[in-house]
N, C-alpha and C positions, 0 to 999 in steps of 0.2 A: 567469404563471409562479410558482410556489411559493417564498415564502422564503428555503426552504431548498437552492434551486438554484443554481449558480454557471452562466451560461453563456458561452462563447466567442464571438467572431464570427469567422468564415472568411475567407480570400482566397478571391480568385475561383476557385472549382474543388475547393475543399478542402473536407472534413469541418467540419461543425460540433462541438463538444465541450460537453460536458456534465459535469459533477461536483455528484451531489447527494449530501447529506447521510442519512445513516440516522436515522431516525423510531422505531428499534427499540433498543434498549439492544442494546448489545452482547454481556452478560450473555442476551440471548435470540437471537442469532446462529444458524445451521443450523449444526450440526457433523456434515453432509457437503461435503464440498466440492464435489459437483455444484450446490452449491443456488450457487454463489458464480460459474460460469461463463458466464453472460449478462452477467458483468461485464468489460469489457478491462482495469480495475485495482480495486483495493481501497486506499483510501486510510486508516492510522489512527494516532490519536496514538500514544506511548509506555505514555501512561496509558490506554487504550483495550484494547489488548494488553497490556498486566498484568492488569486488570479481566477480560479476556475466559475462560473458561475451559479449561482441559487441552484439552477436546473442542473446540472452536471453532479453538482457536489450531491443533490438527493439521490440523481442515478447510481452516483459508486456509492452511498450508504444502503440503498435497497440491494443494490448488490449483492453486500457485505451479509444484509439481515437472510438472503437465498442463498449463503453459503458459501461466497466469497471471500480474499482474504485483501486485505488493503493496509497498504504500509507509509505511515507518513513521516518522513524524516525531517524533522524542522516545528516550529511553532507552529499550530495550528488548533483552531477551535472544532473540534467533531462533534457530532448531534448524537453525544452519548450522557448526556446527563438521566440518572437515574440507573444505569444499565452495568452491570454486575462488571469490573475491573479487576485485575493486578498489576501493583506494582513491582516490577522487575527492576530495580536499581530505583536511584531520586531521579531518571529521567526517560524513563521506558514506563509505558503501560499500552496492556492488553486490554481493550473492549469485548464482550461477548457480546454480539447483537444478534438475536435468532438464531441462524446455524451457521455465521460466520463470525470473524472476529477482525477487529482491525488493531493495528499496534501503531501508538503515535511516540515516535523517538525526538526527544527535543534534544536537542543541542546548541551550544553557542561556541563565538569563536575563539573564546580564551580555554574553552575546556570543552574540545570536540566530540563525538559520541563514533564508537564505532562498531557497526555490527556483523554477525556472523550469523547466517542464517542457512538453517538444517532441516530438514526431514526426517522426520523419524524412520 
């Protein structure tokens, strides 16, 4: 197994899970979003999504609006103003964008954030 893979172990009967790491700068991301849909999430820092460019950052939001799910850990500004939220704690919220949703988890370095992340 590579590295740069994270993998899960299963209960009996369930999916295994997988979370690998990008090997590609994000700065060379696909800004389409069809290229992002073999994925069931996209996981990225705050500093990741600032880095990443105009065209990239709309890619993974159309994504998100076809049904994607996109996870940003860290500050970052998302193109979800107007669009239906909860907050889960004063530092998690959920976006519903069309028939996906993205969660932006801020956190800082005196008071870390940490999550745990399930399927129903």
């Amino acid at each position: 197994m590579p590295t740069n893979t994270l993998y899960s172990h299963s209960r009996a009967g369930e999916a295994k899970s997988w979370l690998r790491r990008s090997e590609t700068e994000v700065t060379r991301w696909s800004e389409s979003w069809l290229g992002y849909t073999r994925f069931d999430g996209v996981w990225l820092t705050g500093d990741d999504w600032r880095a990443a460019p105009e065209a990239v950052r709309d890619a993974l939001w159309r994504y998100v609006e076809a049904g994607g799910a996109l996870l940003v850990a860290g500050a970052a500004r998302l193109p979800s103003e107007g669009l239906p939220n909860v907050a889960a704690g004063d530092r998690l919220r959920v976006f519903y964008a069309g028939f996906g949703r993205a969660i932006l988890a801020e956190s800082n370095a005196r008071n870390g954030l940490r999550l745990t992340i399930s399927r129903p």
